[in-house]
N, C-alpha and C positions, 0 to 999 in steps of 0.2 A: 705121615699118612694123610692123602687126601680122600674126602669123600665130593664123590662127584655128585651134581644136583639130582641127575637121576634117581640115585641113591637115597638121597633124604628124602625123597618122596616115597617111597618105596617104603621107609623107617618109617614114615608118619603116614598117616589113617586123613583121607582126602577128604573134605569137610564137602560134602555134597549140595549144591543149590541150584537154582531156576534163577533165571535173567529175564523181567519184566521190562520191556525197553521198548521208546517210540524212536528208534536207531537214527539218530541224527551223527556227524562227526566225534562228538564227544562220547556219544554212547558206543560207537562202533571200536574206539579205541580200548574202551573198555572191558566191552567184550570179546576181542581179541588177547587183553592182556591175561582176564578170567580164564578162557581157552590153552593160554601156554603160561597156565601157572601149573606146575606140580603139583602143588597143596590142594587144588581145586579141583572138583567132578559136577562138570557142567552138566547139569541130566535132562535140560531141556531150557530154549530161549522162547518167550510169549511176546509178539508184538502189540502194540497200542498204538493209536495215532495220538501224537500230541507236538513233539517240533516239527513231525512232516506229516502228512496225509497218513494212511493206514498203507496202500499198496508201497510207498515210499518204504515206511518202517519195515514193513517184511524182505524188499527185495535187500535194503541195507543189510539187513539181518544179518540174509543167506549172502550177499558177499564177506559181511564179515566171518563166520564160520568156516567160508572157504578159505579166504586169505588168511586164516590162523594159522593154518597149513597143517592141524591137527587133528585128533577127532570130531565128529557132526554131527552135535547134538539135534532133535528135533528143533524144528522153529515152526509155532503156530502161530496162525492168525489171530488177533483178540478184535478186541473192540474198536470200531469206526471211530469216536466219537464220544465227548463227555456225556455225563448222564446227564446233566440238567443244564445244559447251555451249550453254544456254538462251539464249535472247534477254532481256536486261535494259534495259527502253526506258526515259527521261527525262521520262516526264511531270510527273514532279511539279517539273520545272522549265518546259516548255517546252508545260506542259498537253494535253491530252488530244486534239487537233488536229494539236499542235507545233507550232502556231502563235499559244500563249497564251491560247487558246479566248475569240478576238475576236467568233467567228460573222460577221466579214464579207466573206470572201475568196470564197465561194459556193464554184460547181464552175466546174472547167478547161471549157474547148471545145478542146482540143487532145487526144491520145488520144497514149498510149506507142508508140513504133516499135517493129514487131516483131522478135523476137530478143533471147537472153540479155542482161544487160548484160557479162559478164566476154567473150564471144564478142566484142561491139562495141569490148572498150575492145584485144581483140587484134586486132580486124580492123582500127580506127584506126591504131595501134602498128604495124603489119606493113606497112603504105601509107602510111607516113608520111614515110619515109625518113632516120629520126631526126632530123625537123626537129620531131615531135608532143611534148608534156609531159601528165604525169598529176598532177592538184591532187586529194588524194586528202581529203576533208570529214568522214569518217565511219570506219564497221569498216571494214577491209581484204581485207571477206570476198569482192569481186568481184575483188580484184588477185588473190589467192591463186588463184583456181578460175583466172582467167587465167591466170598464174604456169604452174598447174600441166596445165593442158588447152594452150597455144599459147609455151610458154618462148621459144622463136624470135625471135615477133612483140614479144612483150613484152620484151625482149633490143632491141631499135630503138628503143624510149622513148627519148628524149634527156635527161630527168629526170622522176624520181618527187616531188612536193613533198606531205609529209603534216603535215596538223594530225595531230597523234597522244599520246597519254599520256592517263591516266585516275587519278584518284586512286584509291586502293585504300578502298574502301569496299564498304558490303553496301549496293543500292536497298532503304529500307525497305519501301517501295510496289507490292513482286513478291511 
């Protein structure tokens, strides 16, 4: 007797989280995988600028949501820009797009839900009833303004999981 993937998702109770991402190549992959995993209930994606500009991260976003070819979760807009110093973006890894300047992704048909993103990832966290997780992708600069405008809500996270660490280098390319 096979059980089909469908299936096991169905048997097992879908661990619900929020995608904090500055959407560059690596982060889009990943939120496409998050998207067409079973086990997973995307409830919403929060942009950041950090390997590309802010309008970058969002449009990436919403391409990757669509190319999932599966549910659409929101995706808000968060924060421009670090809190306390310049914005230093990755292009010279992740090209000028952030997406390796393919030229073939085009534009989204989907558009950003309105509202901060640090606002959404407290109002997730605060109704979640710490069954929600935060997969944090990028800066931290949407956790922080959360953090520091809604501690409460954000205090019901039931874990923070961050890709995080940077080598310490100067971007030539700023």
């Amino acid at each position: 007797m096979s059980i089909e993937r469908g299936e096991i998702a169905q048997q097992t109770a879908r661990k619900k989280i929020i995608i904090d991402t500055d959407t560059a190549s690596d982060d889009a992959v990943a939120l496409v995988a998050a998207l067409r995993d079973p086990t997973l209930q995307v409830l919403a994606v929060t942009a950041v600028a950090g390997n590309v500009e802010l309008p970058l991260a969002v449009k990436n976003a919403l391409l990757s949501v669509e190319r999932a070819g599966t549910y659409r979760p929101p995706v808000y807009v968060g924060a421009a820009g670090p809190l306390l110093c310049e914005l230093e973006t990755a292009d010279q890894i992740h090209g000028a797009d952030g997406m390796g300047d393919l030229g073939t992704l085009g534009e989204p048909t989907l558009a950003p839900t309105p509202g901060h993103g640090a606002d959404a990832l407290a109002r997730y966290a605060g109704e979640g009833d710490g069954e929600v997780e935060l997969l944090t992708l990028g800066p931290l600069t949407n956790v922080a303004l959360a953090i520091r405008k809604h501690p409460e809500a954000m205090r019901k996270l039931r874990h923070i999981t961050i890709m995080g660490g940077a080598h310490p280098y100067h971007n030539p390319h700023t």
